[in-house]
matplotlib code that plots the C-alpha trace (Angstrom):
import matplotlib.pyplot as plt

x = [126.2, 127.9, 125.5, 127.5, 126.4, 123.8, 125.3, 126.4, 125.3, 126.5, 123.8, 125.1, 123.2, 123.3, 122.2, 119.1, 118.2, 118.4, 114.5, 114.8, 118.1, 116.2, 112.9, 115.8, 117.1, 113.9, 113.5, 117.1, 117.1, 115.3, 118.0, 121.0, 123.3, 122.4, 125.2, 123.9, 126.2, 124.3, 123.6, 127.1, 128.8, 131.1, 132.7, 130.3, 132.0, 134.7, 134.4, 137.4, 139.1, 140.2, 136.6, 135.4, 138.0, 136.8, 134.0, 134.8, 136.9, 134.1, 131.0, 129.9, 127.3, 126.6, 123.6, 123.5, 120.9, 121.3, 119.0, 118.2, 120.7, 122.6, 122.5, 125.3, 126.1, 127.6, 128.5, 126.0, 123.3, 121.7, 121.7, 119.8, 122.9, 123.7, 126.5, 130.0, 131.1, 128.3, 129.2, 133.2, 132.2, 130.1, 132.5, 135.3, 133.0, 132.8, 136.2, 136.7, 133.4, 132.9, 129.7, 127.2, 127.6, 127.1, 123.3, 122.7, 118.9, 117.5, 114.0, 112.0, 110.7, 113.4, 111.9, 111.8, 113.7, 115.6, 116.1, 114.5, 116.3, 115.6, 116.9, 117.4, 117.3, 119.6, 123.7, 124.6, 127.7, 126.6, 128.0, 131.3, 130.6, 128.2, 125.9, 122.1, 120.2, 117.5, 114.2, 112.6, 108.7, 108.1, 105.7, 104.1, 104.4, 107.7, 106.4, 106.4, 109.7, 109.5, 106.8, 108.6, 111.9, 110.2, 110.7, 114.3, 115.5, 113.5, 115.7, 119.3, 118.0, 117.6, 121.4, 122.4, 121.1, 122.8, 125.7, 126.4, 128.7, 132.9, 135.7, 138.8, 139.8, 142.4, 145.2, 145.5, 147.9, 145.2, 142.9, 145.0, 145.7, 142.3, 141.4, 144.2, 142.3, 139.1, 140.2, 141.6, 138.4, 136.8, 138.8, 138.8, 135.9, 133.7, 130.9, 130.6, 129.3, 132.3, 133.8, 137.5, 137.2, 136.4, 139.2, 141.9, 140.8, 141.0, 144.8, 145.9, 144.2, 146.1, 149.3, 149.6, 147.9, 149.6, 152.5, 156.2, 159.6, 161.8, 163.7, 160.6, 158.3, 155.2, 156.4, 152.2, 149.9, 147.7, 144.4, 143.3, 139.8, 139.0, 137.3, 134.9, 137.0, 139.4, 142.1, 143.1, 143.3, 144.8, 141.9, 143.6, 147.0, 149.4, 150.6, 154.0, 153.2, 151.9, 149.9, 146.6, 144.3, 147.3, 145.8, 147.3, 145.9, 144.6, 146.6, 149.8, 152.0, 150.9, 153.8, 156.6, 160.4, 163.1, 163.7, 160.3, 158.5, 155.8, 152.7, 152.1, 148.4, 147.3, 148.9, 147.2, 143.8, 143.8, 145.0, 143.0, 146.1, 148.3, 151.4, 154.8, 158.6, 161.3, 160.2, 163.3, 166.7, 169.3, 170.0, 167.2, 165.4, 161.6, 159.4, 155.8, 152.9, 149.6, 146.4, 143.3, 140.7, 136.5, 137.0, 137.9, 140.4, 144.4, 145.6, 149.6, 151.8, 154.9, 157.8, 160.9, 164.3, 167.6, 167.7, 166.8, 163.4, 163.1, 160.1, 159.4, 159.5, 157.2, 154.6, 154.5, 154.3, 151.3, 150.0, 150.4, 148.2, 145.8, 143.3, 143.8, 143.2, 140.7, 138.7, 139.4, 137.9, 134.9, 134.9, 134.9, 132.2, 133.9, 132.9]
y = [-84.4, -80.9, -78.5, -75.8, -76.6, -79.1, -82.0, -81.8, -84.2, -84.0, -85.4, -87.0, -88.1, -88.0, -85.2, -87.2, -87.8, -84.5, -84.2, -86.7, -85.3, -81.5, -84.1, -85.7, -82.0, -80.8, -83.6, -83.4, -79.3, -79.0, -80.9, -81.0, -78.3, -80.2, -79.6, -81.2, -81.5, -79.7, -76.2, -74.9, -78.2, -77.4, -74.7, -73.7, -75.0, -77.2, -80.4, -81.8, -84.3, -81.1, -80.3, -83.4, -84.1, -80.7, -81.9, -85.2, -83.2, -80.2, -83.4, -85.7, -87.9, -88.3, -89.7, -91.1, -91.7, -94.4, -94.0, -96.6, -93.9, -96.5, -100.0, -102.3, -106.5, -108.7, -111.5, -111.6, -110.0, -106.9, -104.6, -101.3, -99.2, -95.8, -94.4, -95.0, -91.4, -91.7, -95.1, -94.1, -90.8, -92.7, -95.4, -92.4, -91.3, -93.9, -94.4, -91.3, -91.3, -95.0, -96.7, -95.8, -92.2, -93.1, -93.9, -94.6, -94.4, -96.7, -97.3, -99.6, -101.0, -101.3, -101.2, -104.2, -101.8, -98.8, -96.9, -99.7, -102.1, -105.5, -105.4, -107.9, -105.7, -102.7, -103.6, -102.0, -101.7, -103.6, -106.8, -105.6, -102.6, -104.5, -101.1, -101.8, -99.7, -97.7, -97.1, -94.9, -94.8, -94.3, -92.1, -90.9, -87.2, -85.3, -82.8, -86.3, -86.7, -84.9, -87.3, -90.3, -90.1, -89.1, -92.8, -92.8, -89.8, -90.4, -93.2, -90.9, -87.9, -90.4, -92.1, -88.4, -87.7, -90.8, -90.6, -86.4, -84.5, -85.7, -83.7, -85.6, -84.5, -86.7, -85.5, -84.9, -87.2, -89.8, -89.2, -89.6, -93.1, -93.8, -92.1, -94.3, -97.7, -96.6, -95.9, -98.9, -101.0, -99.1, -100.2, -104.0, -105.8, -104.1, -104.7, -108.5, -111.5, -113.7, -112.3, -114.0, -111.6, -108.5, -109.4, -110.0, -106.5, -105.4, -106.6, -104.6, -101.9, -101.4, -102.6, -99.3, -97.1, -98.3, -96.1, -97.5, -95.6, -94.2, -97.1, -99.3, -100.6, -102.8, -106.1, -107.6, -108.2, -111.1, -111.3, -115.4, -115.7, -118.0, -120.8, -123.1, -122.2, -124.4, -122.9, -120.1, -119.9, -117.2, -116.3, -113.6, -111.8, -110.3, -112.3, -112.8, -113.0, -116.6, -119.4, -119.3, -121.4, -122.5, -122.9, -123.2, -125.2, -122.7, -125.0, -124.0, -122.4, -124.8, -126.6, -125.2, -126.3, -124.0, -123.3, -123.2, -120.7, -118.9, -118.3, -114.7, -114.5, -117.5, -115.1, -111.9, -113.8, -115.6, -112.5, -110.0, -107.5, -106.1, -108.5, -107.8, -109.1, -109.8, -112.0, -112.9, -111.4, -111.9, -108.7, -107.0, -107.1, -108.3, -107.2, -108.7, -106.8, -108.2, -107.0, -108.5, -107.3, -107.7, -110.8, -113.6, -111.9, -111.0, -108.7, -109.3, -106.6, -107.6, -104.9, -105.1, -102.4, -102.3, -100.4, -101.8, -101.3, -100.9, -102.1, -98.2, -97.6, -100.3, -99.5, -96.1, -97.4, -99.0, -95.6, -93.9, -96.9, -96.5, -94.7, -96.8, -100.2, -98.8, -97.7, -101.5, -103.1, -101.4, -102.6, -106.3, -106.0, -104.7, -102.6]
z = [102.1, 101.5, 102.6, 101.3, 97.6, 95.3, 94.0, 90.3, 87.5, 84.0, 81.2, 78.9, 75.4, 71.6, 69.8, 68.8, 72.6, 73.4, 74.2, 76.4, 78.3, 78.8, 80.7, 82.8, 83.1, 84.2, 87.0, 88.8, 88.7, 92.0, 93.4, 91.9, 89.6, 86.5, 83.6, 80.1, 77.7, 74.8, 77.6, 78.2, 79.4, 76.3, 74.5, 71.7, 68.4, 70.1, 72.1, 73.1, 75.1, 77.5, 77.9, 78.4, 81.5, 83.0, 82.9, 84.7, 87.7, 88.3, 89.2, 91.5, 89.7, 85.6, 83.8, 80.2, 77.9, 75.5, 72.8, 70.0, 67.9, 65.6, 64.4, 64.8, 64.2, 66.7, 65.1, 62.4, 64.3, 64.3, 67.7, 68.3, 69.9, 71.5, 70.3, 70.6, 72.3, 74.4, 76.0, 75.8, 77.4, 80.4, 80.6, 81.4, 83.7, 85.8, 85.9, 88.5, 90.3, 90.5, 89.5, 92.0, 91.1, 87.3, 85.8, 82.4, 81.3, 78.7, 76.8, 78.7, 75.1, 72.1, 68.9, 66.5, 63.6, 63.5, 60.9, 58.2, 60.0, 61.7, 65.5, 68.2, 71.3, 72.6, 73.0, 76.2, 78.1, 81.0, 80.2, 81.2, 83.4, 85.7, 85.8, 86.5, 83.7, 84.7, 82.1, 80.9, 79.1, 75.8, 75.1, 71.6, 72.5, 72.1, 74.9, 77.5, 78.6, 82.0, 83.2, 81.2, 83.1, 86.5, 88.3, 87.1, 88.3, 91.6, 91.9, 90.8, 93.7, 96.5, 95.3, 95.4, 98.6, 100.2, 98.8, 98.8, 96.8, 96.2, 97.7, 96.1, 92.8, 90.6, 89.0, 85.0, 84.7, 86.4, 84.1, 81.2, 82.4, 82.5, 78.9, 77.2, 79.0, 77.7, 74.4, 74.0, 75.5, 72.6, 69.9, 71.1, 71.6, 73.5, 75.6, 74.1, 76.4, 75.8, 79.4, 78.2, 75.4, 77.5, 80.0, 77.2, 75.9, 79.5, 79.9, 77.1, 77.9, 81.1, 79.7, 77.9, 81.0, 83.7, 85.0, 85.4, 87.4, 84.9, 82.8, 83.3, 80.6, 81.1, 80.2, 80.2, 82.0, 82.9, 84.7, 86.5, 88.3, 91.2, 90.8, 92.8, 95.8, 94.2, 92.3, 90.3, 86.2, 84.0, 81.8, 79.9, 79.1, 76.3, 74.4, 75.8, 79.5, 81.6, 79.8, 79.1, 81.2, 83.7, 86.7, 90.3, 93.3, 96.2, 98.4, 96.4, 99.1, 101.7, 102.9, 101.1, 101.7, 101.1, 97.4, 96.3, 94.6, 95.8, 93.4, 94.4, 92.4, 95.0, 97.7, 96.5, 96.6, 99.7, 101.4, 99.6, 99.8, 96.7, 96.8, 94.9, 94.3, 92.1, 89.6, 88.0, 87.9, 84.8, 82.1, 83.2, 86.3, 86.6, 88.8, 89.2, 91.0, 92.2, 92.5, 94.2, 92.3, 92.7, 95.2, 92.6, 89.8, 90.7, 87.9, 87.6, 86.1, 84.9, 84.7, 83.3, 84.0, 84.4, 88.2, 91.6, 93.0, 96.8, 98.6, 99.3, 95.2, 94.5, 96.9, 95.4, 92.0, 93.3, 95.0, 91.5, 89.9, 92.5, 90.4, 87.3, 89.4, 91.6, 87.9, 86.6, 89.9, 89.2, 85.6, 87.0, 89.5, 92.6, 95.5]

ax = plt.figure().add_subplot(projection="3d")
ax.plot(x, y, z, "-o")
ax.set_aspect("equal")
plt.show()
């Protein structure tokens, strides 16, 4: 750990939960610069997408509380839910510090109504996220919270200890990336079971975030998962990229002649290592890049452009992803 400084933690919550945030504030102080969002995180009168990325870049950890704030159905059912900015916010969050360094704080009993309304539990963003939740009590006296988020943030001081403060900062541009994903995970289907529906709003999400050489676009993308050790399906992708539920054999480039084609996702999986070529060559040139990602998915991104790319250009369109593919592992369960 940097002994030069504390950690710093942003708190994040909604303006209902702000009791809650100032017992959680009250319980990292003595270790950490605590920074919550409703004490000078944020220009007074203005909160804006500027202020909200400084705060990403100036801390090492973040906390959330998501509060019982909002009612919402999921196909036909009611759900007790935090609110949208505060999942989007955590969710950019954890894009840049990774999801050890991000906690989000939840009741330990959801109500059976909120606001006059019937409820079947919390909706939280760990479907997709694969982020453990830590509780909090509920207790009948507003003037509670400190001793009702002690266990939790006993648990977010010793993760701070072990894992110190961050020296790396990303770049603007990076981050931008990574806000344009998230917004679009927001607008699609988020935080639903159905995991093919999370990883076709996934796809598109970094179809329009990922960054291509000058007279490049993003042609799609498609993401396949391993299977039973067996073979390799494409479980998601835009619309006008690979076939759904295609799958290839594991044992695909075993004993290849001359003239046949390599399956590159089988490739990137068996090797674990980021694997790219030519796709296809005619008016415009293809190129396909794949990424091992969480031990069983390959993301492919499929480029299209008029110039040729060197093996030297496409391993530093890869470097410039980095960030963006590094935030998408984690969203699949990665290390």
């Amino acid at each position: 750990m940097d002994q030069q400084r504390k950690p710093k933690v942003f708190i994040g919550s909604s303006r209902e939960a702000i009791p809650i945030a100032e017992g959680v504030l009250e319980n990292l102080s003595p270790a950490a610069q605590a920074n919550p969002w409703f004490a000078g995180a944020f220009n007074p009168g203005r909160y804006t997408m500027e202020d909200l990325d400084k705060q990403v870049q100036n801390n090492d950890f973040a906390l959330f509380i998501l509060s019982t704030d909002d009612v919402v159905q999921i196909r036909g059912k009611q759900y007790a839910s935090a609110r949208d900015n505060t999942i989007f916010e955590m969710g950019l969050f954890m894009s840049r510090l990774g999801r050890e360094r991000v906690f989000f704080l939840m009741p330990d009993h959801i109500p059976e109504s909120v606001n006059e309304t019937a409820v079947g539990g919390l909706r939280t963003p760990s479907d997709l996220f694969g982020v453990n939740a830590l509780t909090f009590e509920i207790r009948s006296e507003a003037d509670e919270w400190v001793q009702a988020t002690a266990a939790a943030c006993s648990t977010v001081k010793r993760k701070m200890r072990e894992l110190g403060c961050l020296s790396e900062q990303p770049t603007i541009n990076q981050l931008a990336r990574i806000l344009r994903l998230f917004r679009t995970l927001l607008k699609g289907v988020p935080f639903k079971s159905e995991e093919e529906n999370s990883l076709q709003t996934l796809s598109e999400g970094i179809r329009i975030s990922y960054t291509c050489p000058p007279q490049y676009t993003v042609k799609g993308v498609t993401i396949h998962r391993a299977e039973q050790d067996e073979w390799i399906k494409q479980v998601a992708g835009t619309s006008n990229i690979g076939t759904m539920n295609r799958t290839y054999p594991l044992t695909a480039n075993e004993n290849l002649v001359p003239g046949d084609k390599r399956i590159l996702v089988v490739d990137a999986h068996l090797n674990n290592r980021v694997t790219m070529n030519l796709h296809s060559s005619s008016i415009e040139n293809e190129y396909l890049i794949c990424y091992p990602l969480a031990k069983k998915y390959v993301l492919t991104v499929h480029m299209i452009g008029q110039d040729t790319l060197s093996s030297e250009q496409l391993n530093k369109i890869a470097g410039l992803n980095g960030q963006l593919i590094s935030s998408v592992n984690d969203l699949l369960g990665g290390e």
